[in-house]
N, C-alpha and C positions, 0 to 999 in steps of 0.2 A: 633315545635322544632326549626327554623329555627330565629320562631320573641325570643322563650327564651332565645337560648346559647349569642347572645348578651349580654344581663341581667345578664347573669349568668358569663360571661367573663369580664363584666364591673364589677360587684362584689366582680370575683378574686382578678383582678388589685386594686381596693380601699383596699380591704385587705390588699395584699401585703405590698401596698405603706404604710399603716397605721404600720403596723411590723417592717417598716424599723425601725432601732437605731435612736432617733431624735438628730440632731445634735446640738455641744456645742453652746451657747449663746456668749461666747465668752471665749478665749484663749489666757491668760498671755504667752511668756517667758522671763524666769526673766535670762538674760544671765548673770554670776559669773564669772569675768578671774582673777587672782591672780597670787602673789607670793609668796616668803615665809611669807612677811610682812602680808600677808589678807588670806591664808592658812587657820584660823582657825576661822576668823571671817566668811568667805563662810560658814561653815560647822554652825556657829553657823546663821547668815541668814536663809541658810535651815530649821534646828531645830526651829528658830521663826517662820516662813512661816506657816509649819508645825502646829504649836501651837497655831498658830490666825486663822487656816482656818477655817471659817463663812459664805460661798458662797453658794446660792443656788444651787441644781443640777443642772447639763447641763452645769455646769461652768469647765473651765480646768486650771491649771495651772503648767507650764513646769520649771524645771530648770535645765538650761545646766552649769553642772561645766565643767572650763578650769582653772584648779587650777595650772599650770607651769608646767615647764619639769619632773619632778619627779611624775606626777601621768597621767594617763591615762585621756582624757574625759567623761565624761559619762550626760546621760540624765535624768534625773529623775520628777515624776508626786507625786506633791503635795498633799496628802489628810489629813483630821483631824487625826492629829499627829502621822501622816507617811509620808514616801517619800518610794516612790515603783522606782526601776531602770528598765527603757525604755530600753534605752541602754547603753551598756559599750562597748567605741569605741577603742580598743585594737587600732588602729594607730595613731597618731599625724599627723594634716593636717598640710603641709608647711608654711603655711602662714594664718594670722588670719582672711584672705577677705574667706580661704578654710574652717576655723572651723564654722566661723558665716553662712557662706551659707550651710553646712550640719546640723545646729541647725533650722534654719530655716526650711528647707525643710522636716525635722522629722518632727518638731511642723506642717506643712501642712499633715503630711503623715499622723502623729497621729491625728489629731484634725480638718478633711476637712470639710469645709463649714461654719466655725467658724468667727468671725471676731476675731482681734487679736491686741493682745498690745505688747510693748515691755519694758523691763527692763533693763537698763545695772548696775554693780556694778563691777567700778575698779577704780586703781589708774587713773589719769585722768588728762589732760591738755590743755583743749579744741581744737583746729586746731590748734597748736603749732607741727610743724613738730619733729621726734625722735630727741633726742639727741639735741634740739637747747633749752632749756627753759632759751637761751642769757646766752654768753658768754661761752660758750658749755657744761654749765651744762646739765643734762640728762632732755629729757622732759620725759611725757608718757603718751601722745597723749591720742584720745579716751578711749585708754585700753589697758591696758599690763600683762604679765604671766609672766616675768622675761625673757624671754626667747626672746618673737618677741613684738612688737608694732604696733598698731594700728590708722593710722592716717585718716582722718576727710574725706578724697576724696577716700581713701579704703574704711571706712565704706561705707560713702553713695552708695558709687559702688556694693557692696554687698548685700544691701536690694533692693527688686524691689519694683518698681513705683508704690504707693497706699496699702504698704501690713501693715502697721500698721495707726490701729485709732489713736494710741499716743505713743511718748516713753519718757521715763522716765530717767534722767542720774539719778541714786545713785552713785556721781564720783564728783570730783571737778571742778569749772569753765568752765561748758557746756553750760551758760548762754550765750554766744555772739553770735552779728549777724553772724557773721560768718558760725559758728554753724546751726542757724536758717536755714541763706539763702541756705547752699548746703544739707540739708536735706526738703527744701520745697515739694518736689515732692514725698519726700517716709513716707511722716505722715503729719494729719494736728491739731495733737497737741505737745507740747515739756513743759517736765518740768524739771527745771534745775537752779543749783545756779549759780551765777556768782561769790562768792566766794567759798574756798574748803567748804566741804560737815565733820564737826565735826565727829567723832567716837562717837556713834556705830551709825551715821546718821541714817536710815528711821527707822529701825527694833523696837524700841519702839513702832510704831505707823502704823504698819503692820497689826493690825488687822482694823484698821480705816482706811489703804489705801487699804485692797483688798476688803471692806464693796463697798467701794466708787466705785473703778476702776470697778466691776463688775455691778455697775446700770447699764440700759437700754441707758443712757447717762451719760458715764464715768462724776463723778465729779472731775475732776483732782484741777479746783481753788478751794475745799473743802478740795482735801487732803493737797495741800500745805498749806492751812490756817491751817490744824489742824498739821501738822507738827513745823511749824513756831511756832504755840501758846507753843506747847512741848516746843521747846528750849528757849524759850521769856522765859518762868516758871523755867529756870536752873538759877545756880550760876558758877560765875566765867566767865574762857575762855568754858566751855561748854555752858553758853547762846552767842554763837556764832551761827546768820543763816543768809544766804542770799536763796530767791527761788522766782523764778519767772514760770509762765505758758505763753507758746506763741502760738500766732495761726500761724501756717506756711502764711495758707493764705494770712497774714495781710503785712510778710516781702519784697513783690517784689516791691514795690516801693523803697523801700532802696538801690537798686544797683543806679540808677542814681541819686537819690539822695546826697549820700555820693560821691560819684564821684564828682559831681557838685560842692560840699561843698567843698571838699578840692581842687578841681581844680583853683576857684576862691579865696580861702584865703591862701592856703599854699603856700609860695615861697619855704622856708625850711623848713624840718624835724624838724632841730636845732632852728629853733625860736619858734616852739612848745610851751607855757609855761605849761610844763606838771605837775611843782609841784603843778598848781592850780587847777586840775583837778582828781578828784575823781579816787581810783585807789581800785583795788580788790584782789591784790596778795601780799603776805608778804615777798618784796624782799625788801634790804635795799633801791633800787633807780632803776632806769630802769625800771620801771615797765611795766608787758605786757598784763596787763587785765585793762582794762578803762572805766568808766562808759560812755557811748554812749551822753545821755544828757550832761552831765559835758563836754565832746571834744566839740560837737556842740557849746555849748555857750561859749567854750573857744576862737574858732576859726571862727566861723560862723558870720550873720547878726543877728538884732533880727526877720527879716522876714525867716528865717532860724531857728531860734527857733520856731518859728511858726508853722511851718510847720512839723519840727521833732514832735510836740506833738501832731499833729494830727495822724502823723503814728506811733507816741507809742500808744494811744489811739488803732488803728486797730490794734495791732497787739500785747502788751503785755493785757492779761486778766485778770493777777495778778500779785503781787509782795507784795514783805516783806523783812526787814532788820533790824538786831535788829542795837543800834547805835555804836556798838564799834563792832569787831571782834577778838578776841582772845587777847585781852590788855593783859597779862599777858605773852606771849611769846615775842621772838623776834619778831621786827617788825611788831607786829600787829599794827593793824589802826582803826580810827574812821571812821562811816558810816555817812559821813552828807549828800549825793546824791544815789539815787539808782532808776534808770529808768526801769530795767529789763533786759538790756541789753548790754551787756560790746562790748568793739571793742580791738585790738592791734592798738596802732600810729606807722606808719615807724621811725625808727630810724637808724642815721646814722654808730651806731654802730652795729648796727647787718644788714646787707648787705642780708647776706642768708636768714634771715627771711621777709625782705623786699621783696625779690623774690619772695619767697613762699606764701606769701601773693596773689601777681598776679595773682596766679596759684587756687585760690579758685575761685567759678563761681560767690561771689560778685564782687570778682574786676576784672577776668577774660574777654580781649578783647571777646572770642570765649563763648560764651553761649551754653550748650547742650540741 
């Protein structure tokens, strides 16, 4: 009896262990923050999600609406064409660093042992602090509900260190280094336009990004190519795309890098010559999205060219741009440069942002 129950208790235990629930393969959340303006495009997102899901089991997929002041959060789980509610969060977290860390930490609560991606879909303005997008028109940073804003050193403060395989903006201009360098440490993949993100951006092609993002090795350069190719195939200002995939990995040589570079070539701001210089946002002048290669070779050596193409090589995995962007509005522009990755140049007219720039940990004296 004594050599059995051994036997018979290692038997249990393999039981047991074999009954446990097996855990998800991996777990989307697609985070949605709105205003009135995208109200209704959120609900229609859901309804596509919903309508492409193609995932084998063990897969999850979460979507945290934060649709503005006027409705409640809630959390909802994707399945073929349904959305079942997790949770409906009867209170409003103060601040958008309090909503994402309680989406977050449901998606771990509900879905433990998973690995995990993330999703954003809002109005957007890359590290552009609130309210400055130059000359004090409103920006809207990361993400916005109408109500608070979300900017680029809150986000990253609010995800912890290594908790998504990849994130994904569906938002405009999340393409720059910027971007990149202060999220290196909490994802080691980013997909993101460096121009805005055309309406009804991903959801046509929803069912061939969640096909992909659910392999065993996220295809993220697949989905943007099959993205990209969608909008290349439009007419008008809707074949309008910029999109690029980045390896976080690739971006830490860029902090002294760029340092270097404008330390030895820029005396002034104002001698800049930024009209020659490839630009990605449709203001009439001043522009505050720049294509990364275009400044270097505007301002640099050609051994400084050189060199930036070895660390775009490490560090963009893809890219695409169709060659015009929204010609038919105001101020659209033609694409003749597109590295993957945009920067803001100081200017002497905007002081504040000049600051605020410092204060990101590419240019930041203090590294965390």
């Amino acid at each position: 009896m004594i050599l059995i129950f051994p036997l018979l208790a290692s038997s249990c235990l393999r039981e047991e262990a074999d009954n446990h629930p097996k855990v998800p393969n991996r777990t989307l959340l697609f985070y949605m923050a709105g205003d009135g303006s995208t109200e209704g495009e959120i609900q229609e997102k859901t309804d596509a999600l919903a309508a492409a899901w193609n995932v084998p089991e063990g897969n999850r997929l979460l979507v945290y609406q934060n649709r503005g002041k006027d409705y409640t959060p809630r959390l909802l789980e994707i399945g073929k064409g349904k959305a079942d509610v997790l949770e409906d969060y009867t209170d409003r977290k103060t601040t958008f660093g309090q909503d994402l860390s309680r989406a977050i930490n449901d998606m771990v609560r509900f879905c433990p042992g998973s690995d995990y991606g993330l999703i954003v879909f809002s109005h957007s303005n890359g590290w552009l602090p609130s309210g400055n997008y130059g000359g004090g028109a409103g920006t809207r940073t990361v993400a916005t509900d109408g109500s608070m804003d979300f900017e680029l050193r809150d986000f990253a403060h609010t995800i912890p260190d290594g908790q998504f395989r990849f994130i994904i903006f569906e938002s405009c201009q999340m393409a720059g280094i910027e971007v990149a360098y202060e999220l290196r440490s909490k994802t080691g993949l980013i997909l993101a336009s460096s121009a805005e993100i055309v309406s009804p951006g991903f959801t046509p092609v929803y069912g061939r990004m969640l096909e992909r993002l659910y392999k065993e090795t996220p295809e993220l350069t697949e989905f943007a190519n099959d993205y990209y190719e969608y909008c290349n195939k439009q007419t008008g200002d809707l074949r309008s795309a910029t999109v690029s995939v980045i390896s976080t990995a690739g971006v830490a040589p860029f902090r002294e890098f760029i340092s270097r570079v404008e330390e030895e070539n820029v005396e002034h701001w104002e001698w800049v010559e930024r009209d020659k210089i490839q630009h990605f946002d449709r203001r009439k002048a001043d522009h505050l999205f720049y294509d990364l290669e275009s400044y270097i070779r505007s301002i640099g050596t050609q051994q400084d060219i050189n060199r930036l193409a070895g660390l775009l090589a490490g560090a963009v995995l893809y890219k695409a741009a169709t060659e015009s962007f929204m010609p038919g509005t105001p101020y659209g522009f033609e694409v003749g440069e597109h590295c993957g990755l945009t920067i803001y140049i100081p200017s002497t007219k905007y002081p504040y942002l000049n600051e605020q720039r410092k204060l990101l940990l590419l240019f930041s004296e203090h590294q965390e």
